[in-house]
MARMARSE-461139 format. One record per residue (C-alpha): residue number from 1; residue in one letter; z, x, y. Coordinates in steps of 0.25 Angstrom, whole numbers, plus 5000, padded with zeros to 4 digits. Each point is the difference from the previous one (the first is absolute). Example, Ala and Ser with C-alpha at 12.3 -4.5 7.8 and 13.67 -1.06 7.14 Angstrom:
% MARMARSE-461139
<rec num="1" residuo="A" zz="5031" xx="5049" yy="4982"/>
<rec num="2" residuo="S" zz="4998" xx="5006" yy="5014"/>
***
This chain:
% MARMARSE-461139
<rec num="1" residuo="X" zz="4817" xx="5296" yy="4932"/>
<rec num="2" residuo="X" zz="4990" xx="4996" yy="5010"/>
<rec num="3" residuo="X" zz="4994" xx="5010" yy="5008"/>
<rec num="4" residuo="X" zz="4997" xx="4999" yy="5016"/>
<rec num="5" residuo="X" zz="4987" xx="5009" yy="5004"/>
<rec num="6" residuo="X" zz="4999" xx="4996" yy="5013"/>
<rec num="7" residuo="X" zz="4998" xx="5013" yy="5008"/>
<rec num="8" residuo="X" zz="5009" xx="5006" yy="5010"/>
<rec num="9" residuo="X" zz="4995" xx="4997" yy="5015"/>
<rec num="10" residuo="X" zz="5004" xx="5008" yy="5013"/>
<rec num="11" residuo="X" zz="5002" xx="4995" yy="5014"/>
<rec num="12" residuo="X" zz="4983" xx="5002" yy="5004"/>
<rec num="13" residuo="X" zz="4996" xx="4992" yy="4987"/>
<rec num="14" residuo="X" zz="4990" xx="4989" yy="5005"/>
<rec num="15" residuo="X" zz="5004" xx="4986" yy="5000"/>
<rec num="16" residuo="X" zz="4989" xx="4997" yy="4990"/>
<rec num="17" residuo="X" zz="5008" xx="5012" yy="4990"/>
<rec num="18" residuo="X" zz="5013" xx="4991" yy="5004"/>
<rec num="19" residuo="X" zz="4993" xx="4987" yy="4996"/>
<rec num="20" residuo="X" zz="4994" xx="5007" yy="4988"/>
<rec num="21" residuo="X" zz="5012" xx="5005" yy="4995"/>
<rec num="22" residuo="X" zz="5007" xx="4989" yy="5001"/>
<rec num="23" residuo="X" zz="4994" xx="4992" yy="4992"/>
<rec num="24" residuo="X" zz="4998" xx="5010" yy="4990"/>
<rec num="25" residuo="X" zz="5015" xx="5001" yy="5001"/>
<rec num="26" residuo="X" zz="5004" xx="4984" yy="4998"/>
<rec num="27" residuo="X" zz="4991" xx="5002" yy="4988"/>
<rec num="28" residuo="X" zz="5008" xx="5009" yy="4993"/>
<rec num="29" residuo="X" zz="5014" xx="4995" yy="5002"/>
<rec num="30" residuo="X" zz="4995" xx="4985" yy="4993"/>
<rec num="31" residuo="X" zz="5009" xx="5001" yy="4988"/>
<rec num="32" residuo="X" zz="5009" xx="5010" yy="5005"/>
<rec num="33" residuo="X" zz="5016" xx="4997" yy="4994"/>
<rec num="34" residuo="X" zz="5011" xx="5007" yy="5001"/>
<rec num="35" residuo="X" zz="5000" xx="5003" yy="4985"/>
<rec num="36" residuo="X" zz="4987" xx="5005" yy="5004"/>
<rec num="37" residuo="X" zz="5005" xx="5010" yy="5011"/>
<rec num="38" residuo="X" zz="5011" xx="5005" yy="4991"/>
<rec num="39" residuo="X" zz="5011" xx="4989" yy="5004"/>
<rec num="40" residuo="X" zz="5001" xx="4992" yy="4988"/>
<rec num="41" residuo="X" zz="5016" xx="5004" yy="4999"/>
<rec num="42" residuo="X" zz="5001" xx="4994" yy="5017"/>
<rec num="43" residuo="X" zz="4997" xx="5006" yy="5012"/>
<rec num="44" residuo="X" zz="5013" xx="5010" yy="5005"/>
<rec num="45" residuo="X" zz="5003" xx="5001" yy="5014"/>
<rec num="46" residuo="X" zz="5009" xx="5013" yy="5004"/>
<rec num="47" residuo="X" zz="5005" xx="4994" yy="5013"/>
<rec num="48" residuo="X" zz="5002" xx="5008" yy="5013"/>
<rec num="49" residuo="X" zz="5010" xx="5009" yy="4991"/>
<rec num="50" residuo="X" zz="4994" xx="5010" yy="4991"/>
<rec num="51" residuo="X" zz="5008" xx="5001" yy="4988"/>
<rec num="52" residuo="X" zz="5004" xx="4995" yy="4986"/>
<rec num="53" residuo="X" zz="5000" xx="4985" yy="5003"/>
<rec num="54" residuo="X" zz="4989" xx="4991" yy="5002"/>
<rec num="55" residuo="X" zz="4996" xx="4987" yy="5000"/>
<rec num="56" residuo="X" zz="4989" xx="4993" yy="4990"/>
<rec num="57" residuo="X" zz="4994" xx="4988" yy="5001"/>
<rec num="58" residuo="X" zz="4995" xx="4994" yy="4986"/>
<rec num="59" residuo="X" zz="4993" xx="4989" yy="4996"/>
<rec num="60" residuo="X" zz="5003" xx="4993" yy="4985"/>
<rec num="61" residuo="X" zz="4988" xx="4998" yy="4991"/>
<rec num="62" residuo="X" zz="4995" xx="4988" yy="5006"/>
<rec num="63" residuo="X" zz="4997" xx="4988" yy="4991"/>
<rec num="64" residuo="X" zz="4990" xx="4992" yy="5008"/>
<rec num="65" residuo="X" zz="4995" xx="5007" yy="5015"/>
<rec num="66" residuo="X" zz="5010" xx="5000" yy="5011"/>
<rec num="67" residuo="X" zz="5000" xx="4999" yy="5014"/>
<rec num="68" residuo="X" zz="5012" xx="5005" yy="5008"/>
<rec num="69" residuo="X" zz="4997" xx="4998" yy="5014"/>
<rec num="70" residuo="X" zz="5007" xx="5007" yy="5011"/>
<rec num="71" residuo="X" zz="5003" xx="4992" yy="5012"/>
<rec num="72" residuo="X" zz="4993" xx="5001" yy="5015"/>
<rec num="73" residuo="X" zz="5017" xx="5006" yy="5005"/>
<rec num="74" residuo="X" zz="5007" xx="5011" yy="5002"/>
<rec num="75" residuo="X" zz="5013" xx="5000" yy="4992"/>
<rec num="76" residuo="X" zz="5008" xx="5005" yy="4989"/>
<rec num="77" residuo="X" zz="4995" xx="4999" yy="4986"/>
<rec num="78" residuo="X" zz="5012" xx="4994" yy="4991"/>
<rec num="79" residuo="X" zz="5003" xx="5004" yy="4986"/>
<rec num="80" residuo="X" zz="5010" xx="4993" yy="4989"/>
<rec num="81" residuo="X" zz="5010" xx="5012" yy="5001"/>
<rec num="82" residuo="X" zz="4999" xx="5001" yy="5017"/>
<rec num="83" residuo="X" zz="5011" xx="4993" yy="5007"/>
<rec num="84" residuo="X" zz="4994" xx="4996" yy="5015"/>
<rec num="85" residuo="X" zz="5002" xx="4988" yy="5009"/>
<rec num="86" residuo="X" zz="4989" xx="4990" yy="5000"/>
<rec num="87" residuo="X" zz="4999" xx="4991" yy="5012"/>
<rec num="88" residuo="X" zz="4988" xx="4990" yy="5005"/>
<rec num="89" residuo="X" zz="4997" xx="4997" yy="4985"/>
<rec num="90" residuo="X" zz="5001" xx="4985" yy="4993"/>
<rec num="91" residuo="X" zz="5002" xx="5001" yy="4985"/>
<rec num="92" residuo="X" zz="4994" xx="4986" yy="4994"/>
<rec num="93" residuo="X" zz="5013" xx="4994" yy="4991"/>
<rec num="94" residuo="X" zz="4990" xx="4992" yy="4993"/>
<rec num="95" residuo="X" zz="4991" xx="5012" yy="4994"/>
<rec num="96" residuo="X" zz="5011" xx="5010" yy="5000"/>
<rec num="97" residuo="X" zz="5013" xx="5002" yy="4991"/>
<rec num="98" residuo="X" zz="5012" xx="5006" yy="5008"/>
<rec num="99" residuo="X" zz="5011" xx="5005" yy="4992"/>
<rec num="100" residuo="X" zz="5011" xx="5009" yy="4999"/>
<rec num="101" residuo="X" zz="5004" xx="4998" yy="5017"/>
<rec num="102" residuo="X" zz="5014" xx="5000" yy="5002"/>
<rec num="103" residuo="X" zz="5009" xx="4991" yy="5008"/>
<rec num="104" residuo="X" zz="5004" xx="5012" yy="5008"/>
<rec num="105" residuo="X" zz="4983" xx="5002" yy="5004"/>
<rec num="106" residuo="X" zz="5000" xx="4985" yy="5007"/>
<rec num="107" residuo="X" zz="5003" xx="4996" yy="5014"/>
<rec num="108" residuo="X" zz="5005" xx="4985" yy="4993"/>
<rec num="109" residuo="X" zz="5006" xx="5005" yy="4987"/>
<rec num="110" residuo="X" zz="5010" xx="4988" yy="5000"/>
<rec num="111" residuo="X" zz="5002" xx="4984" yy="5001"/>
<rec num="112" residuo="X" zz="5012" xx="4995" yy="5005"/>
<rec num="113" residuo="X" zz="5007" xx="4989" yy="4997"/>
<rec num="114" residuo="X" zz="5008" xx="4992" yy="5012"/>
<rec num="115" residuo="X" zz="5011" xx="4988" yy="4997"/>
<rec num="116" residuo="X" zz="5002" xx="4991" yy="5011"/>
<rec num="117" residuo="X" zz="5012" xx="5006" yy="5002"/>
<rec num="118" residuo="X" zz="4995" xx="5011" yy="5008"/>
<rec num="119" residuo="X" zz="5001" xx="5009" yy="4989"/>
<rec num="120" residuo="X" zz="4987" xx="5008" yy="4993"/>
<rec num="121" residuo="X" zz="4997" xx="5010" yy="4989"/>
<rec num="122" residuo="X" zz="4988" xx="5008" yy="4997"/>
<rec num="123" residuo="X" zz="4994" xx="5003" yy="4984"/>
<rec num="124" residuo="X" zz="4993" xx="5011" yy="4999"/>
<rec num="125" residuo="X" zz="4983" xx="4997" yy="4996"/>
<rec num="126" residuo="X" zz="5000" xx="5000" yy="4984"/>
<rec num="127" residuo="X" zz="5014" xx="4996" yy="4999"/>
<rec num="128" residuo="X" zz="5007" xx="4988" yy="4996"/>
<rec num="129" residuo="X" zz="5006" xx="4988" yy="5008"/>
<rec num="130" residuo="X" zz="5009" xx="4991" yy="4992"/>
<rec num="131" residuo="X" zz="5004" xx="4985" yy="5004"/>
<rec num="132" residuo="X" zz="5013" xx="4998" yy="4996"/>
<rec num="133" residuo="X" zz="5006" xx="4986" yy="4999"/>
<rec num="134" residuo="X" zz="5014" xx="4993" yy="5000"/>
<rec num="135" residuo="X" zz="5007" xx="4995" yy="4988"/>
<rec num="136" residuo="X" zz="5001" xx="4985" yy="5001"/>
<rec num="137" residuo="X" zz="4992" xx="5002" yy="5013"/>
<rec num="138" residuo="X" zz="4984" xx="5005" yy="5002"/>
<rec num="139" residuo="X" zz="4993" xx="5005" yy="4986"/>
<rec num="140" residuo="X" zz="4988" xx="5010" yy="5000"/>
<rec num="141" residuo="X" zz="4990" xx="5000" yy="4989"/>
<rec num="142" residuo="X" zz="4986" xx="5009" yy="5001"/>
<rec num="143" residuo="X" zz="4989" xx="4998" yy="4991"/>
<rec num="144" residuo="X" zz="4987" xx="5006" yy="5001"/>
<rec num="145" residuo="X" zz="5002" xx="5006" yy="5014"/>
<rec num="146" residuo="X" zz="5007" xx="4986" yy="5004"/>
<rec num="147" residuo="X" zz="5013" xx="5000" yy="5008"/>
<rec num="148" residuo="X" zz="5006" xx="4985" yy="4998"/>
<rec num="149" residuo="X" zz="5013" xx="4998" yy="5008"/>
<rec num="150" residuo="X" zz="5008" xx="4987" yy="4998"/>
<rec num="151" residuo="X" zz="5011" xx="4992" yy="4996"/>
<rec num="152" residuo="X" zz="5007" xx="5001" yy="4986"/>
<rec num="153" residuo="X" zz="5006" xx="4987" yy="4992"/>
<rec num="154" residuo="X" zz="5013" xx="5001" yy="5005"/>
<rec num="155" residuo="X" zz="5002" xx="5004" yy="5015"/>
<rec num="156" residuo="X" zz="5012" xx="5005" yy="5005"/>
<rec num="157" residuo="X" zz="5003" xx="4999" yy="5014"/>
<rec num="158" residuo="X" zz="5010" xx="5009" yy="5007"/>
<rec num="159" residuo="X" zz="4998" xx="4996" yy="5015"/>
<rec num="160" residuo="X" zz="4997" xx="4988" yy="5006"/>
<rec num="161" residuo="X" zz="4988" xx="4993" yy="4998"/>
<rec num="162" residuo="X" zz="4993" xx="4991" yy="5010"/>
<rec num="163" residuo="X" zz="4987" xx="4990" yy="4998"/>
<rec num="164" residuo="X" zz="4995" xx="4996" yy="5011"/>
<rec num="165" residuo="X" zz="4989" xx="4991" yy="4993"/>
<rec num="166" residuo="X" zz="4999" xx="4986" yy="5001"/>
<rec num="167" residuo="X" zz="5004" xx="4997" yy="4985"/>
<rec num="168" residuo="X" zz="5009" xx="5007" yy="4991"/>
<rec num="169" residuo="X" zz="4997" xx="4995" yy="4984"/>
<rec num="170" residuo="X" zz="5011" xx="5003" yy="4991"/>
<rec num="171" residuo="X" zz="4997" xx="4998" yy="4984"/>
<rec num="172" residuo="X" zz="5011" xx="5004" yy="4993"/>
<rec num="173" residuo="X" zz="5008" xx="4993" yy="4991"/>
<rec num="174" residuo="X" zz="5013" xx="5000" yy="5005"/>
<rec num="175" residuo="X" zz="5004" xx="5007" yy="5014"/>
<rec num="176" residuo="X" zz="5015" xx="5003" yy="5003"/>
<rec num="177" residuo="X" zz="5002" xx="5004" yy="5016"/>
<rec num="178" residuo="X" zz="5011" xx="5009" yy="5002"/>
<rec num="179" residuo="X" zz="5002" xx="4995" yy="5013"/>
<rec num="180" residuo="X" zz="5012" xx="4991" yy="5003"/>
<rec num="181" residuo="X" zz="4992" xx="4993" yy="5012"/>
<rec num="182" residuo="X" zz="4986" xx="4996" yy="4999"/>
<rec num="183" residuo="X" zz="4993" xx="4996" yy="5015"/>
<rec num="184" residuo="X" zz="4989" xx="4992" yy="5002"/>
<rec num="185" residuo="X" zz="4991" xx="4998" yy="5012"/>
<rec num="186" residuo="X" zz="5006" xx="5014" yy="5005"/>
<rec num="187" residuo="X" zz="4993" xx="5004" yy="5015"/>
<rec num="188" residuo="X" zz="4999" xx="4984" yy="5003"/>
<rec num="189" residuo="X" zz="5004" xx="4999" yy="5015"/>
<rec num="190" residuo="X" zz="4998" xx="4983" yy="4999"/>
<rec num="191" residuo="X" zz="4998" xx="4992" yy="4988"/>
<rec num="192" residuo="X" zz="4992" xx="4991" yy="4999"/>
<rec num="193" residuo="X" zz="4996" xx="4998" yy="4985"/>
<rec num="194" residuo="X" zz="5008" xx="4996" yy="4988"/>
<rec num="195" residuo="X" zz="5007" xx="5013" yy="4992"/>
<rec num="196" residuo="X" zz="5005" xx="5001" yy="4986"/>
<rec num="197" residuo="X" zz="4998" xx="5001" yy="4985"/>
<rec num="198" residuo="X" zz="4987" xx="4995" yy="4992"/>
<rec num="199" residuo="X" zz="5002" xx="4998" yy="4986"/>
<rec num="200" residuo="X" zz="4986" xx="4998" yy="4993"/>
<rec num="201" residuo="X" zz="5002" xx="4991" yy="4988"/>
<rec num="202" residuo="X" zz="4984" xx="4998" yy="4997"/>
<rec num="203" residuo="X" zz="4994" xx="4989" yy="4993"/>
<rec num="204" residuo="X" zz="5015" xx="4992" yy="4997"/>
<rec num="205" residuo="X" zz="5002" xx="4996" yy="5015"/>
<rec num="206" residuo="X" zz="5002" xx="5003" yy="5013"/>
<rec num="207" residuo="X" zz="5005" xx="5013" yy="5005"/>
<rec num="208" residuo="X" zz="5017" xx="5002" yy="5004"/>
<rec num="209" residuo="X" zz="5001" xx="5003" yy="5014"/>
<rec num="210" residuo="X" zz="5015" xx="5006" yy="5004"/>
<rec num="211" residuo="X" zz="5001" xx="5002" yy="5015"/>
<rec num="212" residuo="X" zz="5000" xx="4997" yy="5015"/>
<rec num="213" residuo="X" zz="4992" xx="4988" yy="5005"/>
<rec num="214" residuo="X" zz="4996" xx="5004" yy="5013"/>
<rec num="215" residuo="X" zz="4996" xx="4986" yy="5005"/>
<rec num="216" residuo="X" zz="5013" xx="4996" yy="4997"/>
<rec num="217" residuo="X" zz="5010" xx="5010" yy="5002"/>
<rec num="218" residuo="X" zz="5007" xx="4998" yy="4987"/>
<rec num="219" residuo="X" zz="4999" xx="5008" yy="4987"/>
<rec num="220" residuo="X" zz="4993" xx="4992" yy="4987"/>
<rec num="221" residuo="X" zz="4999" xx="5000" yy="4986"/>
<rec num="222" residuo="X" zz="4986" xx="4993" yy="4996"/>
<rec num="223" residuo="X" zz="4986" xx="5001" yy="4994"/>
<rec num="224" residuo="X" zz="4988" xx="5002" yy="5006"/>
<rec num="225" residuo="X" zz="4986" xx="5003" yy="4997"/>
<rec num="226" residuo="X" zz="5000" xx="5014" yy="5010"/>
<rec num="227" residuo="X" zz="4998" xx="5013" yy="4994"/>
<rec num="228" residuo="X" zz="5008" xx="5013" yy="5004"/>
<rec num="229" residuo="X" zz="4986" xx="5002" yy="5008"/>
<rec num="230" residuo="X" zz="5004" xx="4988" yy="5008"/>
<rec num="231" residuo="X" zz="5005" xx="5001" yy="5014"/>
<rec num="232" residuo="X" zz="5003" xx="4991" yy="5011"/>
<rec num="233" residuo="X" zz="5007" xx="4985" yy="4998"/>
<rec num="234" residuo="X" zz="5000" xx="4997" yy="4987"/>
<rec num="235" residuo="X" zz="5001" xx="4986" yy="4994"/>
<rec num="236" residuo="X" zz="5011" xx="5001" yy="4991"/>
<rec num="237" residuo="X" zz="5005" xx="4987" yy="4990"/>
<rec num="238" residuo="X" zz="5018" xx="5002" yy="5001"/>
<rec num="239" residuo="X" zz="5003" xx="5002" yy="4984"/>
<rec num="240" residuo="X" zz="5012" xx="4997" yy="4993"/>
<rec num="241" residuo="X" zz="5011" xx="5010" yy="5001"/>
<rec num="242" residuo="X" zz="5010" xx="5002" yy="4989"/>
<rec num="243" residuo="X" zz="5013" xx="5007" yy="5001"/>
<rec num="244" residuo="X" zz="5015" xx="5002" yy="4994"/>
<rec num="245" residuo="X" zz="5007" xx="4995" yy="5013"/>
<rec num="246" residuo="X" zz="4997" xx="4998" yy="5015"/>
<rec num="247" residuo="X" zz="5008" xx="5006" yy="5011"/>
<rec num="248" residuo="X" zz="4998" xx="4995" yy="5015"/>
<rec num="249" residuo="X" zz="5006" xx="5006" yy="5011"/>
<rec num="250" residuo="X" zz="5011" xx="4992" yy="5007"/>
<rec num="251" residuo="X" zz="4996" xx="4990" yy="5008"/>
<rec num="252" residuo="X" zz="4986" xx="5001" yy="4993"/>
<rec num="253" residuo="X" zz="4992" xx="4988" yy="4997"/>
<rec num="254" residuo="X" zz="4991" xx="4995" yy="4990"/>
<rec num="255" residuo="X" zz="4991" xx="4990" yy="5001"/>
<rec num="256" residuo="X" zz="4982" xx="4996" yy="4999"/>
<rec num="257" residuo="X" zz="4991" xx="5006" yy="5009"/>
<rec num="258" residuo="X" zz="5000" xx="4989" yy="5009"/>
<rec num="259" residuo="X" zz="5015" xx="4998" yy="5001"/>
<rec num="260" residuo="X" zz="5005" xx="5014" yy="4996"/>
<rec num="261" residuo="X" zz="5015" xx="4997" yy="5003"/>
<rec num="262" residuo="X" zz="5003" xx="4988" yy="4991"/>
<rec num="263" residuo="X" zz="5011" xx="5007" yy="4994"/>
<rec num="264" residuo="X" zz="5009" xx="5010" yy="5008"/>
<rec num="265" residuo="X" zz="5012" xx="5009" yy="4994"/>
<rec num="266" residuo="X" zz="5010" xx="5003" yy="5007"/>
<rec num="267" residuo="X" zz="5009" xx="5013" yy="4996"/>
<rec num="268" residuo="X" zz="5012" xx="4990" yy="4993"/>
<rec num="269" residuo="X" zz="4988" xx="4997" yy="4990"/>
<rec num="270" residuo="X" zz="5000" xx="4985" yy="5007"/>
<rec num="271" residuo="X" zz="4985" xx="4995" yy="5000"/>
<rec num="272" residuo="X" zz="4995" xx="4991" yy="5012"/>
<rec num="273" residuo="X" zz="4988" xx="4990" yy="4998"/>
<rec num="274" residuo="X" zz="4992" xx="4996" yy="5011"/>
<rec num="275" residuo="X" zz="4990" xx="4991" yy="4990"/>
<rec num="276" residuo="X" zz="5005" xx="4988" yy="4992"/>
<rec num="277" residuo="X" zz="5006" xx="5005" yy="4984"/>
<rec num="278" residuo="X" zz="4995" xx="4992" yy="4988"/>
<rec num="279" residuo="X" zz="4999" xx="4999" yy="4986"/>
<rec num="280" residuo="X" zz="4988" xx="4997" yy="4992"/>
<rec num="281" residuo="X" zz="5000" xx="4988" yy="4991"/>
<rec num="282" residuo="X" zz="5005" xx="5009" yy="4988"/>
<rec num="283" residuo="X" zz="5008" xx="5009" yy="5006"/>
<rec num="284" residuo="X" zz="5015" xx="4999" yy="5006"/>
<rec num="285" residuo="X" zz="5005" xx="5007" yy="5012"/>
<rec num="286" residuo="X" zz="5015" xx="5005" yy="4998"/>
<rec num="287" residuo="X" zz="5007" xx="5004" yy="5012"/>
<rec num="288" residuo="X" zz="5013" xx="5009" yy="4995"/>
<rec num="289" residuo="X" zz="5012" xx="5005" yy="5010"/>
<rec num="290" residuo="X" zz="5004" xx="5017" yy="4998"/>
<rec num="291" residuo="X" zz="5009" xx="4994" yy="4988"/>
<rec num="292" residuo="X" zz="4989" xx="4995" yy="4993"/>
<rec num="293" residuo="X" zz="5003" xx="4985" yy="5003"/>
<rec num="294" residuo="X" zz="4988" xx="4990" yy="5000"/>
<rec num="295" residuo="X" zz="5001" xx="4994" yy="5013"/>
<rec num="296" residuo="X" zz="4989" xx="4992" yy="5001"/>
<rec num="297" residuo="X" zz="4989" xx="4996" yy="4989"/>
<rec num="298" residuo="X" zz="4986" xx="4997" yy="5006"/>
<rec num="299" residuo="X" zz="4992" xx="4994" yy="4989"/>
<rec num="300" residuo="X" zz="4984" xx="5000" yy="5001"/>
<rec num="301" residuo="X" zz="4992" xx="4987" yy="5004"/>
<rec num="302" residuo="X" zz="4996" xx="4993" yy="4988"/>
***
């Protein structure tokens, strides 16, 4: 143990005893520890209570030299069993590791989740939110952390749907429509472009057109080289039409596009010609009564 032989000095010592003292004293407590003073087990503080509880401050054998430096404040030392409030203090995330805090110890302890509806929900911090889809309608997968949301193979539509895009491409194979009544042109307020059915034929030849000319007020049957991505007045070449009989109203006509009622039925089945009737070189024109009597024979010129 080191030993202090400064000498005791009383209230008229000297200031030259004082100084000499001094410094006879600062060079006896170099090397002074508390293992030297008889503190190796820690330094016990009674308290303002005397009795059988104390408190000890001990320092572990040390491995390198330590430095634990109290700061220039007035406050509360705090221990890792006391329980105290700590305000005004900034705990760096970067260099420090919380764990163990509980939701119930945070101001914002949930997310919450909002639909557009108007509706929300809140999940708990260290919980888990699950995106759920609809069979035949939205599929969730998650990878890695990833949330993909999108469409499956086969879509099933329960409510209406509406595209308000310019272009709606259909690839299927075969489309069946339950509707009874397909409308084009809906929302038109005054026509002014031709409107039907394109049928794409590619390299063999010009596309069928099946619909309203515009221009012309009637309906055709033709080709033409427009697309369904065509619009306006078409050009369209009148095809030939095939069918098992045709029916004309009464008193309806047929005839060329110039002279449109060459021939005129009447409700009796009696036809009226306004052109002149003749028969080609080969052919013979026979002109029969109700009984099937030839009335009149009209051979062709030849």
């Amino acid at each position: 143990m080191a030993t202090v032989t400064a000498t005791e000095l009383s209230l008229d010592s000297s200031l030259e005893q004082f100084k000499e003292q001094f410094n006879r004293l600062r060079t006896d407590v170099i090397g002074v520890t508390l293992g030297s003073l008889g503190f190796s087990d820690g330094v016990v503080f009674e308290g303002a209570t005397l009795d059988e509880f104390e408190t000890t401050l001990v320092a572990e054998d040390p491995t390198a030299d330590r430095t634990i430096t109290l700061p220039d404040a007035s406050g509360t030392v705090l221990t890792t069993d006391s329980t105290a409030t700590v305000t005004n203090k900034t705990i760096s995330g970067a260099s420090n590791t919380l764990s163990n805090i509980g939701n119930s110890s945070l101001t914002n302890s949930s997310i919450t989740f909002g639909a557009s509806g108007g509706t929300s929900t809140s999940a708990s911090l260290g919980g888990t939110v699950t995106f759920a889809g609809t069979t035949n309608e939205v599929e969730v997968s998650e990878s890695s952390g990833t949330i993909t949301i999108g469409l499956p193979n086969d879509v099933t539509i329960t409510g209406n749907l509406t595209v308000n895009g310019s272009t709606v491409t259909n690839s299927a194979t075969n489309t069946t429509i339950e509707d009874v009544l397909i409308e084009l042109g809906t929302g038109t307020t005054s026509a002014s472009s031709d409107a039907g059915i394109v049928i794409e034929r590619g390299s063999t030849g010009d596309n069928v057109f099946l619909g309203w000319d515009e221009s012309a007020d009637q309906v055709i049957f033709g080709t033409t080289t427009a697309t369904g991505a065509s619009s306006g007045d078409l050009t369209i070449t009148p095809g030939s039409t095939r069918v098992g009989g045709l029916i004309v109203d009464d008193s309806g006509t047929i005839g060329p596009a110039t002279t449109t009622n060459a021939l005129t039925f009447a409700s009796n089945g009696n036809a009226t010609f306004t052109g002149t009737i003749a028969a080609t070189a080969t052919a013979t024109l026979l002109i029969k009564d109700s009984a099937g009597t030839t009335l009149k024979t009209i051979n062709g010129i030849g």
